[in-house]
NUPALUM-109317 format. One record per residue (C-alpha): residue number from 1; residue in one letter; x, z, y. Coordinates in nm, 4 decimals, padded with zeros to 6 digits, m for minus. Example, Ala and Ser with C-alpha at 12.3 -4.5 7.8 and 13.67 -1.06 7.14 Angstrom:
 seq type        X        Z        Y
   1    a  01.2300  00.7800 m00.4500
   2    s  01.3670  00.7140 m00.1060
***
This chain:
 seq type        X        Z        Y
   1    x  01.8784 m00.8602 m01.1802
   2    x  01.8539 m00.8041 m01.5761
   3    x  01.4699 m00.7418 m01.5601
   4    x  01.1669 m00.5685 m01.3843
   5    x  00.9448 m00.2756 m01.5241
   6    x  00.5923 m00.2004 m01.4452
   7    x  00.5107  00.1001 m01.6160
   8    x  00.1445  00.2008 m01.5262
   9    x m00.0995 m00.1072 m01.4882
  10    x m00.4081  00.0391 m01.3215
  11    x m00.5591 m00.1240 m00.9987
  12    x m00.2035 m00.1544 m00.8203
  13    x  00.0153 m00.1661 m01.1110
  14    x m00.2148 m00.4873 m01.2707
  15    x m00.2171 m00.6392 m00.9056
  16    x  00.1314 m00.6459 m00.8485
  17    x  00.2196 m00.7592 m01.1800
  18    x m00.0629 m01.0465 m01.1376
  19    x  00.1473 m01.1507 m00.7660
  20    x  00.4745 m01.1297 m00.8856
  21    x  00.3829 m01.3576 m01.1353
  22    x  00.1872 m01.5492 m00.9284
  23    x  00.4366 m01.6201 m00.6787
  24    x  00.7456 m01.6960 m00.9219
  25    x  00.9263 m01.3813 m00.7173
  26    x  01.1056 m01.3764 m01.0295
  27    x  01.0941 m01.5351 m01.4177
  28    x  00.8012 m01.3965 m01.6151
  29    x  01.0421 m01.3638 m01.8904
  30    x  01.2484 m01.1021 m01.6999
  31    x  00.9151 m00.8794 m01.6758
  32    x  00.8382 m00.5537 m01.8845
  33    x  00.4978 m00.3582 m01.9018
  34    x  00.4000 m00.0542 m01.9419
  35    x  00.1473  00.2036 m02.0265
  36    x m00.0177  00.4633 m02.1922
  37    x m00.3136  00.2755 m02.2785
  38    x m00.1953  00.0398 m02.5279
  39    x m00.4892 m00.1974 m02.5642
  40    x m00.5005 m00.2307 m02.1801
  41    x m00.1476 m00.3293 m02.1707
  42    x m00.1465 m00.5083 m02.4219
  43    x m00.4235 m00.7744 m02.3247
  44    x m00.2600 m00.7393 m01.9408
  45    x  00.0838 m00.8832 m02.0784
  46    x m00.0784 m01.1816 m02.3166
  47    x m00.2622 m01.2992 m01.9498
  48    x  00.0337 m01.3153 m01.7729
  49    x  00.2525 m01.4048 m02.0696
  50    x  00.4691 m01.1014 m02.0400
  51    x  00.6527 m00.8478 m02.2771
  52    x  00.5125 m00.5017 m02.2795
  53    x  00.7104 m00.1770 m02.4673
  54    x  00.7129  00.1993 m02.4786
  55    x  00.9466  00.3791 m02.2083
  56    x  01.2674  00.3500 m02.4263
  57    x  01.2513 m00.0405 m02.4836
  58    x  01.1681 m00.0836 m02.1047
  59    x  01.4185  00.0757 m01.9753
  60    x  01.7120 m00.0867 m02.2531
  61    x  01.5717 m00.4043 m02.1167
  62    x  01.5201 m00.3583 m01.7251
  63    x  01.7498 m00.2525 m01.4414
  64    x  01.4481 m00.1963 m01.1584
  65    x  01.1262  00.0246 m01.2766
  66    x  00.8203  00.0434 m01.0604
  67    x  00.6385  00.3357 m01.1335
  68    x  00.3208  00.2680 m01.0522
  69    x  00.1215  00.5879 m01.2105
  70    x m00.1033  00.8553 m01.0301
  71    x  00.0916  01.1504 m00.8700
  72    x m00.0239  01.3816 m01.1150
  73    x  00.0972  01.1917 m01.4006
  74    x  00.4405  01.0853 m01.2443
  75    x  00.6471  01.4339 m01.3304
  76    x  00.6096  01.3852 m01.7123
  77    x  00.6359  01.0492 m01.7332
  78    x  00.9928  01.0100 m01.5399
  79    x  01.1160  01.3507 m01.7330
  80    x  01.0580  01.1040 m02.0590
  81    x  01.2102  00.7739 m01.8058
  82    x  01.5133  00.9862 m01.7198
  83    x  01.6218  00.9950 m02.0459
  84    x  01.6817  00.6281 m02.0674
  85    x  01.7779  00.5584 m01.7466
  86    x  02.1478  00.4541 m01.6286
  87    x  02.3452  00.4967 m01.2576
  88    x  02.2415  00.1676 m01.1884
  89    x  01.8316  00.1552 m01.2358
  90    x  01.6610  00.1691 m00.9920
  91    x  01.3579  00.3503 m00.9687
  92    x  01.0878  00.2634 m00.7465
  93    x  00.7881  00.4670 m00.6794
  94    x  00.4046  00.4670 m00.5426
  95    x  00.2606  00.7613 m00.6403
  96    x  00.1318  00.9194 m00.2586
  97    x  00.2722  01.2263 m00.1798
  98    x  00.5576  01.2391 m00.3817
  99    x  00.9122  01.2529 m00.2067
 100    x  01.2104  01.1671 m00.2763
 101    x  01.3299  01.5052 m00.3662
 102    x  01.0195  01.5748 m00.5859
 103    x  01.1387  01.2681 m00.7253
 104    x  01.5209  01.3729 m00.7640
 105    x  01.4559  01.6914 m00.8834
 106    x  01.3107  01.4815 m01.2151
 107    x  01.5384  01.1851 m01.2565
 108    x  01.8639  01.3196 m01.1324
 109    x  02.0251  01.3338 m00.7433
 110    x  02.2641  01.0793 m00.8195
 111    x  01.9525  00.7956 m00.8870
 112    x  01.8838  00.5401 m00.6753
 113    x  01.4805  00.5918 m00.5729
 114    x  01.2852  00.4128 m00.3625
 115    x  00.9222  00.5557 m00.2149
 116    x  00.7063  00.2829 m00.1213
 117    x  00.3590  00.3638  00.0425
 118    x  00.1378  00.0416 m00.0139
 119    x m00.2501  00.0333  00.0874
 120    x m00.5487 m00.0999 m00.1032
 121    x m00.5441 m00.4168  00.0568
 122    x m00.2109 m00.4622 m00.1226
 123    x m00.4809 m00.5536 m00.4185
 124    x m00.5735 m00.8752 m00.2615
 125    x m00.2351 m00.9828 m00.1141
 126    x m00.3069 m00.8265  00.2365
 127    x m00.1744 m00.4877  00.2294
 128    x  00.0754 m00.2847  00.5162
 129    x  00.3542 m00.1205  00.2408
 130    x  00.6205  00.0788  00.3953
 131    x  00.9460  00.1289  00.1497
 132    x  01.1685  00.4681  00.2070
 133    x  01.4899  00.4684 m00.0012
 134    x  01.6992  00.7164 m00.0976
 135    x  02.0688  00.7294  00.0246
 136    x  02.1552  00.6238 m00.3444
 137    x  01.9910  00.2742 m00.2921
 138    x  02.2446 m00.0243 m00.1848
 139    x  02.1378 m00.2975  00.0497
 140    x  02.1189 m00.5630 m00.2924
 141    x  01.8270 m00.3464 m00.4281
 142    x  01.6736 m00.2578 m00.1506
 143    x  01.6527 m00.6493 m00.0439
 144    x  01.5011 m00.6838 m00.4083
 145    x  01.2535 m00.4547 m00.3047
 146    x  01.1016 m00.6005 m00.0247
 147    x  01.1203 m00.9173 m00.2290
 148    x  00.8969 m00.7530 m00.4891
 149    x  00.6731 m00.6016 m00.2219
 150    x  00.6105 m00.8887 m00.0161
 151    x  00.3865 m01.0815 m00.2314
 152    x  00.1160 m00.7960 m00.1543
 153    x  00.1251 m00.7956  00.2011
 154    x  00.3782 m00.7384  00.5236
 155    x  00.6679 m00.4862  00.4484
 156    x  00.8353 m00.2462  00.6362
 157    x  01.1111 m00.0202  00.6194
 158    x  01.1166  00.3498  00.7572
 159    x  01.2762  00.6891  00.6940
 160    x  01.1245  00.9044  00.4733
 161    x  00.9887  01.1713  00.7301
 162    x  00.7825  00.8785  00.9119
 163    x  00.5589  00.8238  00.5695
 164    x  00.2993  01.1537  00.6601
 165    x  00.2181  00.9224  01.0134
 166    x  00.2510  00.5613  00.8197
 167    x m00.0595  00.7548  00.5487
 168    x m00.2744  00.8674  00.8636
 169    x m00.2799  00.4946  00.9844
 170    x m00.1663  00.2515  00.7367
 171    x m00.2820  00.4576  00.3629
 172    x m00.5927  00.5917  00.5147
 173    x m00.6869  00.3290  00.7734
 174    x m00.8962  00.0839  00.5731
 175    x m01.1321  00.3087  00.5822
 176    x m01.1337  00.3664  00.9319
 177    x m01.1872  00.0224  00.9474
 178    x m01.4906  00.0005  00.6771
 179    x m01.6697  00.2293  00.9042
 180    x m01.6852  00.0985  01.1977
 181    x m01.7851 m00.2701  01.0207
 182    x m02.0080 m00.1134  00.8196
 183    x m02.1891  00.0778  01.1702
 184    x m02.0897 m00.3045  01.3453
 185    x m02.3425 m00.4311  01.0792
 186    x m02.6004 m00.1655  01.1061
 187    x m02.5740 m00.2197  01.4580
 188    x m02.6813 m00.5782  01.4285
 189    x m02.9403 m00.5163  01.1716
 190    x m03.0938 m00.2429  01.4295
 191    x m03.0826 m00.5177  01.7094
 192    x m03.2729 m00.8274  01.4993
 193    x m03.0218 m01.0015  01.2895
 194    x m03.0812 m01.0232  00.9286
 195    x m02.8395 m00.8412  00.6755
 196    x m02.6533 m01.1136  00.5620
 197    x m02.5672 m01.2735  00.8795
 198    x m02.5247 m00.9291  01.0278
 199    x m02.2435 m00.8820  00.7265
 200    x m02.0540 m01.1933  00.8034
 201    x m02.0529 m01.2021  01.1845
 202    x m01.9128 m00.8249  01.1754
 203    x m01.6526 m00.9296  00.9104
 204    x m01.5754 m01.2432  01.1080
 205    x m01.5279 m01.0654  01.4001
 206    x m01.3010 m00.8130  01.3150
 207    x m01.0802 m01.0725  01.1679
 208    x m01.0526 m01.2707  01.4308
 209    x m01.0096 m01.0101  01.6801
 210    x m00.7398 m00.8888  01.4252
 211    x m00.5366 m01.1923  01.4111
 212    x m00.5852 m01.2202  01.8136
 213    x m00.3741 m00.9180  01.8412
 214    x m00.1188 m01.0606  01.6188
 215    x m00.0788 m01.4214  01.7137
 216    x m00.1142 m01.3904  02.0871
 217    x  00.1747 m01.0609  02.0841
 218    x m00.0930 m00.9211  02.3943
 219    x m00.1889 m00.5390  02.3748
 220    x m00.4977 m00.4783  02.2918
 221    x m00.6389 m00.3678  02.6162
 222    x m00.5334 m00.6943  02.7564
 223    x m00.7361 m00.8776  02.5095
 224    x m01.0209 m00.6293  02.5616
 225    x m01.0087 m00.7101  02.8877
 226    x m01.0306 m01.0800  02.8234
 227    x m01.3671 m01.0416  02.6928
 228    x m01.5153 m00.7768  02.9052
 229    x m01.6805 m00.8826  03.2575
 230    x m01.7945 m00.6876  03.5587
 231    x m02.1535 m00.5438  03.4745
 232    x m02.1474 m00.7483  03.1605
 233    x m02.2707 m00.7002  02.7927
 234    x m01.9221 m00.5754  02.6570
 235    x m01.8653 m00.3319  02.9448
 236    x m02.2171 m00.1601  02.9198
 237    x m02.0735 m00.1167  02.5333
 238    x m01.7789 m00.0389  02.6168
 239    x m01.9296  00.2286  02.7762
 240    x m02.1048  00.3550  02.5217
 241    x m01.8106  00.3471  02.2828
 242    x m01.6224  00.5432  02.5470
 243    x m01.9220  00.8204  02.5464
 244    x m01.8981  00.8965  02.2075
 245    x m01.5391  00.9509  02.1975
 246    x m01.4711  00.7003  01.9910
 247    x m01.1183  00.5994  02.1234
 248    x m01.0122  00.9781  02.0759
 249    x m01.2040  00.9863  01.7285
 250    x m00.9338  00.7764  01.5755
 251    x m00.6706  00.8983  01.6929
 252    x m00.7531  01.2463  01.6307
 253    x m00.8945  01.0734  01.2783
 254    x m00.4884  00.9486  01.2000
 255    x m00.3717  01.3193  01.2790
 256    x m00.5658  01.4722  01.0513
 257    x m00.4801  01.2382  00.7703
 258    x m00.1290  01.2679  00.9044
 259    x m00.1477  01.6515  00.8636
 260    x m00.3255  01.7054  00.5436
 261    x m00.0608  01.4235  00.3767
 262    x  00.2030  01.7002  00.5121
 263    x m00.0089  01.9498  00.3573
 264    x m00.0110  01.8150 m00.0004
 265    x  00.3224  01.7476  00.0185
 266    x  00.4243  02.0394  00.0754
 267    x  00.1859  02.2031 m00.2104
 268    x  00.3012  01.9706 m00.4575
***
Protein backbone atom coordinates (compact mmCIF):
# COMPACT_ATOMS: atom_id res chain seq x y z
CA UNK A 1 0.00 0.00 0.00
CA UNK A 2 1.78 3.48 -0.88
CA UNK A 3 -0.63 5.49 1.43
CA UNK A 4 -4.27 6.16 2.66
CA UNK A 5 -6.48 9.34 1.98
CA UNK A 6 -9.18 10.73 4.07
CA UNK A 7 -10.56 13.47 2.29
CA UNK A 8 -13.55 14.92 4.33
CA UNK A 9 -12.99 14.86 8.24
CA UNK A 10 -16.43 15.55 9.68
CA UNK A 11 -17.98 13.20 12.41
CA UNK A 12 -17.03 9.88 10.42
CA UNK A 13 -14.20 11.07 8.47
CA UNK A 14 -12.34 12.48 12.03
CA UNK A 15 -13.46 9.08 13.71
CA UNK A 16 -12.01 6.84 11.39
CA UNK A 17 -8.93 8.69 11.00
CA UNK A 18 -8.71 8.85 15.04
CA UNK A 19 -9.12 4.48 14.90
CA UNK A 20 -6.94 3.86 12.25
CA UNK A 21 -4.48 5.59 14.05
CA UNK A 22 -5.40 4.30 17.09
CA UNK A 23 -5.13 0.82 16.24
CA UNK A 24 -1.70 0.96 14.18
CA UNK A 25 -4.02 -0.58 11.08
CA UNK A 26 -1.36 1.04 9.26
CA UNK A 27 1.84 3.70 9.78
CA UNK A 28 0.61 7.20 10.56
CA UNK A 29 3.18 8.30 8.17
CA UNK A 30 1.41 6.57 5.24
CA UNK A 31 -1.83 8.77 6.09
CA UNK A 32 -3.14 11.88 4.04
CA UNK A 33 -6.01 14.36 5.06
CA UNK A 34 -8.24 16.15 3.59
CA UNK A 35 -10.69 18.93 3.45
CA UNK A 36 -12.25 21.92 2.55
CA UNK A 37 -12.01 23.50 5.78
CA UNK A 38 -8.46 24.15 6.15
CA UNK A 39 -8.17 25.16 9.80
CA UNK A 40 -10.22 22.03 10.75
CA UNK A 41 -7.87 19.86 8.96
CA UNK A 42 -5.26 21.30 9.76
CA UNK A 43 -5.47 21.06 13.71
CA UNK A 44 -7.08 17.27 12.96
CA UNK A 45 -3.65 16.18 11.30
CA UNK A 46 -1.15 17.95 14.10
CA UNK A 47 -3.40 15.56 16.82
CA UNK A 48 -2.84 12.60 15.14
CA UNK A 49 0.53 13.59 13.72
CA UNK A 50 -0.53 13.23 10.15
CA UNK A 51 0.10 15.02 6.71
CA UNK A 52 -2.83 16.85 5.31
CA UNK A 53 -2.88 18.40 1.36
CA UNK A 54 -5.25 19.69 -1.27
CA UNK A 55 -6.80 16.92 -3.70
CA UNK A 56 -3.76 16.95 -6.13
CA UNK A 57 -0.98 16.24 -3.42
CA UNK A 58 -3.28 13.48 -1.90
CA UNK A 59 -3.81 11.70 -4.54
CA UNK A 60 0.30 11.92 -5.96
CA UNK A 61 0.88 10.52 -2.55
CA UNK A 62 -1.92 7.78 -1.85
CA UNK A 63 -3.09 4.69 -3.72
CA UNK A 64 -6.58 4.12 -1.50
CA UNK A 65 -8.95 7.40 -0.96
CA UNK A 66 -11.83 7.27 1.43
CA UNK A 67 -14.22 9.71 0.58
CA UNK A 68 -15.83 10.45 3.42
CA UNK A 69 -18.00 13.75 2.35
CA UNK A 70 -21.89 14.29 2.40
CA UNK A 71 -23.75 12.97 -0.74
CA UNK A 72 -24.43 16.26 -1.93
CA UNK A 73 -20.95 17.33 -1.95
CA UNK A 74 -19.44 14.01 -3.38
CA UNK A 75 -20.19 14.77 -7.38
CA UNK A 76 -17.86 17.87 -7.42
CA UNK A 77 -15.43 16.82 -5.33
CA UNK A 78 -14.50 13.35 -7.25
CA UNK A 79 -15.00 15.37 -10.79
CA UNK A 80 -11.81 17.48 -9.23
CA UNK A 81 -10.36 13.63 -7.60
CA UNK A 82 -10.72 12.09 -11.06
CA UNK A 83 -8.37 14.18 -12.43
CA UNK A 84 -5.56 12.88 -10.36
CA UNK A 85 -6.47 9.60 -10.02
CA UNK A 86 -4.62 6.45 -11.71
CA UNK A 87 -6.05 2.62 -12.77
CA UNK A 88 -4.82 1.53 -9.66
CA UNK A 89 -6.51 3.94 -6.76
CA UNK A 90 -8.85 2.89 -5.24
CA UNK A 91 -11.67 4.81 -4.32
CA UNK A 92 -13.73 4.11 -1.44
CA UNK A 93 -16.93 5.74 -0.62
CA UNK A 94 -19.63 6.58 2.31
CA UNK A 95 -21.70 9.03 1.14
CA UNK A 96 -25.56 7.13 1.60
CA UNK A 97 -27.31 6.77 -1.38
CA UNK A 98 -24.81 6.99 -3.81
CA UNK A 99 -24.13 3.85 -6.12
CA UNK A 100 -21.69 2.63 -7.74
CA UNK A 101 -22.78 3.83 -11.07
CA UNK A 102 -23.52 7.38 -9.73
CA UNK A 103 -20.13 6.91 -8.69
CA UNK A 104 -18.68 5.63 -12.17
CA UNK A 105 -20.39 7.93 -14.11
CA UNK A 106 -17.85 10.65 -12.19
CA UNK A 107 -14.55 8.89 -11.83
CA UNK A 108 -14.51 6.68 -14.84
CA UNK A 109 -16.03 2.79 -15.42
CA UNK A 110 -12.75 1.38 -15.48
CA UNK A 111 -12.07 2.58 -11.44
CA UNK A 112 -11.97 0.42 -8.84
CA UNK A 113 -14.90 1.79 -6.18
CA UNK A 114 -15.92 0.52 -3.22
CA UNK A 115 -19.51 1.63 -1.40
CA UNK A 116 -19.35 1.09 2.16
CA UNK A 117 -22.54 1.79 4.33
CA UNK A 118 -21.23 2.32 8.01
CA UNK A 119 -23.69 3.44 10.98
CA UNK A 120 -23.22 6.05 13.68
CA UNK A 121 -22.06 3.73 16.10
CA UNK A 122 -19.07 3.34 13.76
CA UNK A 123 -18.13 6.78 15.80
CA UNK A 124 -17.40 4.96 18.93
CA UNK A 125 -15.86 1.72 17.53
CA UNK A 126 -19.24 -0.23 17.55
CA UNK A 127 -20.74 0.25 14.27
CA UNK A 128 -22.46 -2.66 11.59
CA UNK A 129 -20.56 -1.33 8.03
CA UNK A 130 -21.41 -3.27 5.04
CA UNK A 131 -18.71 -2.79 1.99
CA UNK A 132 -20.13 -3.28 -1.82
CA UNK A 133 -17.33 -3.23 -4.44
CA UNK A 134 -17.35 -2.72 -7.78
CA UNK A 135 -16.29 -5.52 -10.27
CA UNK A 136 -13.06 -3.34 -10.77
CA UNK A 137 -11.90 -4.05 -7.12
CA UNK A 138 -9.32 -7.15 -6.67
CA UNK A 139 -9.42 -9.36 -3.64
CA UNK A 140 -5.83 -7.38 -2.25
CA UNK A 141 -7.91 -4.12 -1.92
CA UNK A 142 -10.84 -5.29 -0.98
CA UNK A 143 -9.01 -7.29 2.05
CA UNK A 144 -7.46 -3.72 2.74
CA UNK A 145 -10.77 -2.57 3.08
CA UNK A 146 -12.19 -4.51 5.63
CA UNK A 147 -8.87 -3.98 7.34
CA UNK A 148 -9.56 -0.25 7.34
CA UNK A 149 -13.19 -0.77 8.32
CA UNK A 150 -12.81 -3.03 11.09
CA UNK A 151 -11.44 -0.79 13.63
CA UNK A 152 -15.09 0.87 13.70
CA UNK A 153 -17.09 -2.02 14.23
CA UNK A 154 -18.05 -5.70 12.60
CA UNK A 155 -17.81 -5.75 8.69
CA UNK A 156 -19.61 -7.33 6.17
CA UNK A 157 -19.61 -7.86 2.64
CA UNK A 158 -22.78 -7.81 0.29
CA UNK A 159 -23.82 -7.02 -3.28
CA UNK A 160 -24.71 -3.79 -4.07
CA UNK A 161 -28.60 -4.31 -4.52
CA UNK A 162 -28.76 -5.67 -0.74
CA UNK A 163 -27.56 -1.97 0.63
CA UNK A 164 -31.52 -0.33 0.34
CA UNK A 165 -32.45 -3.49 3.10
CA UNK A 166 -28.82 -3.26 5.03
CA UNK A 167 -30.08 1.09 5.43
CA UNK A 168 -33.69 0.02 6.70
CA UNK A 169 -31.98 -2.12 9.51
CA UNK A 170 -28.42 -1.49 9.97
CA UNK A 171 -28.19 2.75 8.74
CA UNK A 172 -31.48 3.53 10.26
CA UNK A 173 -31.73 1.09 13.17
CA UNK A 174 -30.03 2.97 16.00
CA UNK A 175 -32.72 4.81 16.13
CA UNK A 176 -35.11 2.20 16.33
CA UNK A 177 -33.23 1.24 19.10
CA UNK A 178 -33.05 4.87 20.94
CA UNK A 179 -36.73 4.68 21.00
CA UNK A 180 -37.64 1.99 22.51
CA UNK A 181 -34.73 2.73 25.45
CA UNK A 182 -35.70 5.97 25.61
CA UNK A 183 -39.86 4.68 26.16
CA UNK A 184 -37.88 1.55 28.38
CA UNK A 185 -36.80 4.56 30.59
CA UNK A 186 -39.96 6.49 30.62
CA UNK A 187 -41.50 3.36 31.40
CA UNK A 188 -39.53 2.99 34.58
CA UNK A 189 -39.75 6.56 35.55
CA UNK A 190 -43.77 6.14 35.18
CA UNK A 191 -43.54 2.96 37.46
CA UNK A 192 -41.27 4.61 40.59
CA UNK A 193 -37.68 4.47 39.66
CA UNK A 194 -35.77 7.59 39.63
CA UNK A 195 -34.29 8.98 36.24
CA UNK A 196 -30.94 8.08 36.62
CA UNK A 197 -31.30 4.59 37.64
CA UNK A 198 -34.17 4.29 35.22
CA UNK A 199 -31.35 5.44 32.41
CA UNK A 200 -28.82 2.87 33.35
CA UNK A 201 -30.95 -0.22 34.04
CA UNK A 202 -32.65 0.35 30.44
CA UNK A 203 -29.15 0.83 28.88
CA UNK A 204 -27.86 -2.15 30.83
CA UNK A 205 -30.45 -4.16 29.76
CA UNK A 206 -30.47 -3.81 26.28
CA UNK A 207 -26.84 -4.58 26.26
CA UNK A 208 -26.93 -7.46 27.88
CA UNK A 209 -29.83 -8.84 26.19
CA UNK A 210 -27.82 -7.77 23.03
CA UNK A 211 -24.75 -9.66 23.66
CA UNK A 212 -27.12 -12.73 24.88
CA UNK A 213 -28.19 -13.04 21.35
CA UNK A 214 -24.71 -13.01 20.16
CA UNK A 215 -22.71 -15.13 22.52
CA UNK A 216 -25.23 -17.84 23.19
CA UNK A 217 -25.92 -18.22 18.87
CA UNK A 218 -29.94 -18.91 20.32
CA UNK A 219 -32.79 -17.04 18.33
CA UNK A 220 -34.25 -14.62 19.95
CA UNK A 221 -37.53 -16.16 20.73
CA UNK A 222 -35.69 -18.86 22.47
CA UNK A 223 -34.09 -16.45 24.75
CA UNK A 224 -37.42 -14.63 25.13
CA UNK A 225 -38.71 -17.57 26.15
CA UNK A 226 -36.04 -18.13 28.74
CA UNK A 227 -37.22 -15.26 30.63
CA UNK A 228 -40.90 -15.36 30.21
CA UNK A 229 -43.06 -17.69 32.69
CA UNK A 230 -46.62 -18.91 32.66
CA UNK A 231 -48.86 -15.96 34.06
CA UNK A 232 -45.70 -14.13 34.90
CA UNK A 233 -44.52 -10.41 34.82
CA UNK A 234 -42.81 -10.68 31.27
CA UNK A 235 -45.76 -12.49 29.68
CA UNK A 236 -48.49 -9.96 30.93
CA UNK A 237 -45.84 -7.45 28.97
CA UNK A 238 -45.35 -9.36 26.50
CA UNK A 239 -48.76 -9.02 25.98
CA UNK A 240 -48.99 -5.69 25.92
CA UNK A 241 -46.11 -5.28 23.50
CA UNK A 242 -47.96 -7.72 21.27
CA UNK A 243 -51.25 -5.31 21.47
CA UNK A 244 -49.68 -2.47 20.21
CA UNK A 245 -48.19 -4.03 17.28
CA UNK A 246 -45.03 -3.52 18.18
CA UNK A 247 -43.38 -6.69 16.61
CA UNK A 248 -45.04 -5.63 13.18
CA UNK A 249 -44.05 -1.85 13.89
CA UNK A 250 -40.47 -2.66 13.17
CA UNK A 251 -40.62 -4.54 10.67
CA UNK A 252 -42.93 -2.50 8.75
CA UNK A 253 -40.49 0.48 10.35
CA UNK A 254 -37.21 -1.34 8.22
CA UNK A 255 -39.49 -1.37 4.97
CA UNK A 256 -40.15 1.92 4.90
CA UNK A 257 -36.58 2.99 5.44
CA UNK A 258 -35.80 0.24 2.99
CA UNK A 259 -38.15 1.89 0.41
CA UNK A 260 -37.55 5.53 0.75
CA UNK A 261 -33.44 4.62 0.55
CA UNK A 262 -34.70 3.10 -2.99
CA UNK A 263 -36.49 6.21 -3.48
CA UNK A 264 -33.57 8.65 -3.13
CA UNK A 265 -31.58 6.60 -4.99
CA UNK A 266 -33.30 6.57 -7.62
CA UNK A 267 -33.91 10.59 -7.55
CA UNK A 268 -30.40 11.24 -7.18
Amino acid sequence: MKGLGIIGVGAMGSALARRIVGASVIPGNTITLADRREEHVRCLAHELGLRWAKIPALAEATDTIIVAVKPQQIRGLLADLGRHLTPSHLVISIAAGISLADLASWIGEEQPVIRVMPNTPCLIGEGAVVLSPNANVTETQLELAQKLFSVTGKVWVLPEEQMNAVTGVSGSGPAYVYLFIEALIDGGIAAGLGHEVATELAIQTVIGAAHMVRETDEHPAVLKQLVTSPAGTTAAALRELEKGSVRGAVIEAVLAATARSRELQLHR
